[in-house]
KESE-688816 format. One record per residue (C-alpha): z, x, y. Coordinates in Angstrom, 2 decimals, padded with zeros to 5 digits. Each point is the difference from the previous one (the first is absolute). Example, Ala and Ser with C-alpha at 12.3 -4.5 7.8 and 13.67 -1.06 7.14 Angstrom:
2
+---------+---------+---------+
|      up |    east |   north |
+---------+---------+---------+
|  007.80 |  012.30 | -004.50 |
| -000.66 |  001.37 |  003.44 |
+---------+---------+---------+
END
This chain:
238
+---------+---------+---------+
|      up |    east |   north |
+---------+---------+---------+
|  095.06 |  072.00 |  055.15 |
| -002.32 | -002.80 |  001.57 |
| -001.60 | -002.63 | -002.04 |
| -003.02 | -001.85 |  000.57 |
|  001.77 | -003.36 | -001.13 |
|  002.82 |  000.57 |  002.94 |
| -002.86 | -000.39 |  002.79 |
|  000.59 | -002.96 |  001.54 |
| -003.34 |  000.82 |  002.17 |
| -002.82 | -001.96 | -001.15 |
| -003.31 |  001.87 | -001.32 |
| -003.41 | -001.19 |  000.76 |
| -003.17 |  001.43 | -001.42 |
| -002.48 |  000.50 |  002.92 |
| -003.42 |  000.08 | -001.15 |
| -003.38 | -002.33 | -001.41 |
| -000.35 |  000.17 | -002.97 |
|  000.63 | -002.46 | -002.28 |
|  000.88 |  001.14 | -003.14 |
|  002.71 |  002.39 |  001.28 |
|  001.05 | -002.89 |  001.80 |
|  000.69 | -002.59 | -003.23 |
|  001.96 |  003.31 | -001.65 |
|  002.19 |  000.79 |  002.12 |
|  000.47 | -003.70 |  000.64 |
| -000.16 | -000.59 | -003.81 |
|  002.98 |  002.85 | -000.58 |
|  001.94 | -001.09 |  003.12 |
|  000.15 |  002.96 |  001.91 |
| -001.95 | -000.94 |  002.83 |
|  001.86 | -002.89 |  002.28 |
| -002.91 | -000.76 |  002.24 |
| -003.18 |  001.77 |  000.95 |
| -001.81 |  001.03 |  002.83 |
| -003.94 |  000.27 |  000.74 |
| -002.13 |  001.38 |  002.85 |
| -003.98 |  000.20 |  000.92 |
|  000.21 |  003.42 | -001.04 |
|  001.79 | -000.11 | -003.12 |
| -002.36 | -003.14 | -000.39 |
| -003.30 |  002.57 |  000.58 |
|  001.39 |  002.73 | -002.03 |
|  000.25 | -002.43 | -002.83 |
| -003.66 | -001.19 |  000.11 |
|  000.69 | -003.84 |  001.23 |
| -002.49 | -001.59 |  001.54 |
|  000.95 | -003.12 |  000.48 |
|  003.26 | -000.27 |  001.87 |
|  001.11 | -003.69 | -000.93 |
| -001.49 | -000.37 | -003.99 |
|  003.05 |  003.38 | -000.24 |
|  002.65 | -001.63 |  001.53 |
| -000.20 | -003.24 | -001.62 |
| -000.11 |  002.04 | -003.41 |
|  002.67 |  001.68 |  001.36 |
|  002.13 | -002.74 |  000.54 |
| -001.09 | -002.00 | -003.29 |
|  001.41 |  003.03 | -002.14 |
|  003.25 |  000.32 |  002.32 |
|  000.66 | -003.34 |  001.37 |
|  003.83 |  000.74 |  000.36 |
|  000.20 |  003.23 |  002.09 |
| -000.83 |  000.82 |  003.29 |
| -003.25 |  001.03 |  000.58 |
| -000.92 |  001.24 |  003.49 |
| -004.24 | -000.16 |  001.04 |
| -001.09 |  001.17 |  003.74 |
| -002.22 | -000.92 |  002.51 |
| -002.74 |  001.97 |  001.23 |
| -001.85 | -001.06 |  003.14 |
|  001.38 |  001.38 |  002.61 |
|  000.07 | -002.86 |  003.05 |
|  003.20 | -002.03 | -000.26 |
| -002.58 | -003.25 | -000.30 |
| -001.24 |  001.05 | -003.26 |
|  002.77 |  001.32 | -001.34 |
|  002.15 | -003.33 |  000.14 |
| -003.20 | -001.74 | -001.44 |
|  000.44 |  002.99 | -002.93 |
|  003.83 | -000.40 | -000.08 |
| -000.04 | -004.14 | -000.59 |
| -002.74 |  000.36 | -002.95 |
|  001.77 |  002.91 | -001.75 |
|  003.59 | -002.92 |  000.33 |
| -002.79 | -002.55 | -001.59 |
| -000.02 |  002.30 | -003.37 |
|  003.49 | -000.76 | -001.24 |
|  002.64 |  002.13 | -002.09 |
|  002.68 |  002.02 |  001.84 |
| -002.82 |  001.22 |  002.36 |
|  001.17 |  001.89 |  002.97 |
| -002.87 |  000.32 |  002.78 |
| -000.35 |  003.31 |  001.19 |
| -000.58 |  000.83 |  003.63 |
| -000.18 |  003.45 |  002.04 |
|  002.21 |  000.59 |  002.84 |
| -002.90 |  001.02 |  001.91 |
| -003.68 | -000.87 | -000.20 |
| -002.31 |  003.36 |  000.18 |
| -000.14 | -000.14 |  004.10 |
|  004.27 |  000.39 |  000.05 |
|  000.53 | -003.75 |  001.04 |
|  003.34 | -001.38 | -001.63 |
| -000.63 | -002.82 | -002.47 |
|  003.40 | -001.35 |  001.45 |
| -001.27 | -003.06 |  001.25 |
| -001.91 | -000.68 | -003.26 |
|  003.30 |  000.88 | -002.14 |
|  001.88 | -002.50 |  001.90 |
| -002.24 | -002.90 | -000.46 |
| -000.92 |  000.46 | -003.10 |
|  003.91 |  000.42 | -001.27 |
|  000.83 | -003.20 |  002.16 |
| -002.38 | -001.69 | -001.95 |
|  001.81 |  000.64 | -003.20 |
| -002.15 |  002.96 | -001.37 |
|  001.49 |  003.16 | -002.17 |
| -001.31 |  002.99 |  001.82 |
|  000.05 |  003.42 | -000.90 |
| -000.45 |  002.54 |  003.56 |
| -001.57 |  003.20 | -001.26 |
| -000.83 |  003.12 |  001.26 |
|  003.32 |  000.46 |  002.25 |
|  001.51 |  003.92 |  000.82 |
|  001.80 | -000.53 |  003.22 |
|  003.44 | -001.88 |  000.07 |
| -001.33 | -001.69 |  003.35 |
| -002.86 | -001.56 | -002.40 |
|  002.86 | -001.45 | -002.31 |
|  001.90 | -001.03 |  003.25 |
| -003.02 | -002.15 |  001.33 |
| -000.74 | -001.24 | -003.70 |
|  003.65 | -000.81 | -000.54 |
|  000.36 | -002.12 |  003.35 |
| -003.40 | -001.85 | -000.96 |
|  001.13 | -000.93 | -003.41 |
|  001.20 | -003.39 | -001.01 |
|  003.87 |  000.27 | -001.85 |
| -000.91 | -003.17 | -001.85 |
| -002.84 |  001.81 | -001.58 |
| -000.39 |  002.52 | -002.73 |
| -001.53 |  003.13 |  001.55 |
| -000.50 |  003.59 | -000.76 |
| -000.05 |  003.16 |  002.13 |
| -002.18 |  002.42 | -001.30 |
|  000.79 |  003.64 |  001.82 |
| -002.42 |  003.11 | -001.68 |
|  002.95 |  002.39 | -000.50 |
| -002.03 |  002.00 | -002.01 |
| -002.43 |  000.05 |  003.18 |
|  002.98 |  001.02 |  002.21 |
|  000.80 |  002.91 | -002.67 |
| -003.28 |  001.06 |  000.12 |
|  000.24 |  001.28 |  003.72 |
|  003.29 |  002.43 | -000.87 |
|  002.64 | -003.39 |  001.30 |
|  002.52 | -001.10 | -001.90 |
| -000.50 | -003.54 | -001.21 |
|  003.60 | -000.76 | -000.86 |
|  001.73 | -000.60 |  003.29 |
| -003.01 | -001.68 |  001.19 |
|  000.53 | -002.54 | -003.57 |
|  003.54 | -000.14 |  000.97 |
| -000.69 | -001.21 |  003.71 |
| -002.62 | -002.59 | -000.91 |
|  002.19 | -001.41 | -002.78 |
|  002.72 | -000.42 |  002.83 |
| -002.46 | -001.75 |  002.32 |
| -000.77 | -002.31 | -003.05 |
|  003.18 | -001.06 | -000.59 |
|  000.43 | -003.41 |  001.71 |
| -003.03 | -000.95 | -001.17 |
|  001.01 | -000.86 | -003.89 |
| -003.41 | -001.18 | -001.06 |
| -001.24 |  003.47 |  000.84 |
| -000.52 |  002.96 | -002.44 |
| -000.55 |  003.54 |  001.48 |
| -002.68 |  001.76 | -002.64 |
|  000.27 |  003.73 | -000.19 |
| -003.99 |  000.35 | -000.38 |
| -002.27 |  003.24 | -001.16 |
|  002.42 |  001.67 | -002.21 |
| -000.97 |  003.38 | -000.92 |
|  002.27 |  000.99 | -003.13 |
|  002.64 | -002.15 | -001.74 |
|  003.19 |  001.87 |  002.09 |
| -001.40 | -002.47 |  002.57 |
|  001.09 | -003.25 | -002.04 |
|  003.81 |  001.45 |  000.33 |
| -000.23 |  000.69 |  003.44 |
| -001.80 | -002.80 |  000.89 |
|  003.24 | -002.10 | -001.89 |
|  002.53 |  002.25 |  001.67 |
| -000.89 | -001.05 |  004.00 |
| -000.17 | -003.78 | -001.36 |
| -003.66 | -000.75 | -000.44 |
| -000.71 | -003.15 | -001.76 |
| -003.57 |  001.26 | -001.48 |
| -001.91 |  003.14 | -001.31 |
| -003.43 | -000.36 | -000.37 |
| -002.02 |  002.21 | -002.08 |
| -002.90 |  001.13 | -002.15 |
|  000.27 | -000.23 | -003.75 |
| -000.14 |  003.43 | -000.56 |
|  003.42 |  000.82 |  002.24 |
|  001.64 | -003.17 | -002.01 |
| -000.93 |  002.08 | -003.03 |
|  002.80 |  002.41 |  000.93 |
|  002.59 | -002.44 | -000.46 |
| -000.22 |  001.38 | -003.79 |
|  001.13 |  003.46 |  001.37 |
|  003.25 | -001.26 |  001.48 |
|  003.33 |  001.47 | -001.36 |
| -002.66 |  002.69 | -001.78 |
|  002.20 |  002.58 | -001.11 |
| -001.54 |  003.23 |  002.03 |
|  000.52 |  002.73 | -002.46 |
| -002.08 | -002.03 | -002.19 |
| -002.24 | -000.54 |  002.40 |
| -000.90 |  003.65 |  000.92 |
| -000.50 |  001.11 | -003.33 |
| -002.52 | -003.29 | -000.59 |
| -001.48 |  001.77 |  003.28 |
| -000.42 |  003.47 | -001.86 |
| -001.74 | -000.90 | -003.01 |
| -002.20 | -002.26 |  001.96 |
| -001.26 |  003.75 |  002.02 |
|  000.14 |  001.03 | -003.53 |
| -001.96 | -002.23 | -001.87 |
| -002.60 | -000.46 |  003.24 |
| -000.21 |  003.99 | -000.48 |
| -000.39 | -000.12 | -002.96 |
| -002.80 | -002.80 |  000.15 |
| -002.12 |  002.09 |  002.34 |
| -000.33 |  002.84 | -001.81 |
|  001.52 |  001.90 |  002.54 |
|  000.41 |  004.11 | -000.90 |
|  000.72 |  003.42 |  001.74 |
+---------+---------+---------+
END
């Protein structure tokens, strides 16, 4: 039977808020974490840099990846270099696309030749991890971010995709291909069967990890008496 400890896949906790953040960092289970503008809005923040630098004050050691969000290549280098101002184990996170289509290629490249950790979100084609992989820099630490959930969600599946991109990653070794939008905890083993380096996901599918190795005769009849007891609770009669 799997175990949780024999995942040699690293788990990141994607969301904004911040006291999830310092326990999951606090018990270890979360390697690194991810954030986004919408995670960011669903969380209340309203003020972008005051949360990452408490971010990064309460996990100093881990990565921590923050994105960009103008959408002209301009601005979003000016973005990128303040975000690499803030310190920690920050990763800067850019989109392989800005909303018109264009590739941020040209902005990966510089921005990685100048030394800066970068994070390329929002990828679902293995031609987007192609062009990100060729703009990358091997002598610095990047991540590939590709929204296998996302791909799931449209009735593909993600797996042989994963298992391609790692592949295309492979002479890079600074690289890490990030199996992003998980949907249920099955995806953390498949994501660590075709190779990924990263799973990335909310705090309520890292929950799960306590169901692991759940013995599932046990498990149904913890399902029964919880239709019993909610039954019960109702008041339901006939």
């Amino acid at each position: 039977m799997r175990k949780v400890k024999d995942l040699k896949i690293k788990l990141f906790m994607d969301g904004a808020e911040i006291a999830a953040m310092k326990k999951l960092y606090a018990e270890g289970v979360a390697k690194g974490f991810t954030t986004n503008p919408t995670l960011m809005r669903k969380a209340g923040i309203t003020d972008y840099a005051a949360f990452a630098k408490e971010a990064i004050k309460a996990i100093p050691d881990l990565p921590i990846s923050f994105e960009v969000f103008s959408d002209d290549l301009e601005a979003m280098e000016r973005e990128a270099r303040i975000i690499k101002s803030w310190g920690g184990d920050t990763y800067v996170k850019v989109p392989v696309t800005n909303t018109k289509g264009a590739s941020t290629a040209p902005l990966i490249k510089k921005l990685a030749a100048d030394g800066v950790a970068l994070n390329v979100t929002a990828i679902l084609t293995v031609d987007q991890v192609k062009t990100v992989a060729a703009a990358l820099n091997p002598k610095v630490r990047s991540i590939v971010s590709v929204f296998a959930g996302r791909i799931a969600d449209t009735g593909v599946d993600p797996v042989p995709l994963m298992t391609e991109c790692v592949n295309i990653l492979k002479p890079n070794p600074k690289a890490e291909l990030l199996w992003a939008s998980p949907r249920e905890l099955l995806n953390v083993f498949q994501a660590e069967d075709c190779g990924c380096h990263i799973i990335t996901a909310t705090p309520d599918v890292l929950a799960k990890l306590a169901l692991v190795g759940k013995d599932l005769t046990g498990y149904s009849l913890e399902t029964v008496k919880m239709f019993y007891t909610d039954a019960q609770a109702a008041g339901f009669k006939l």
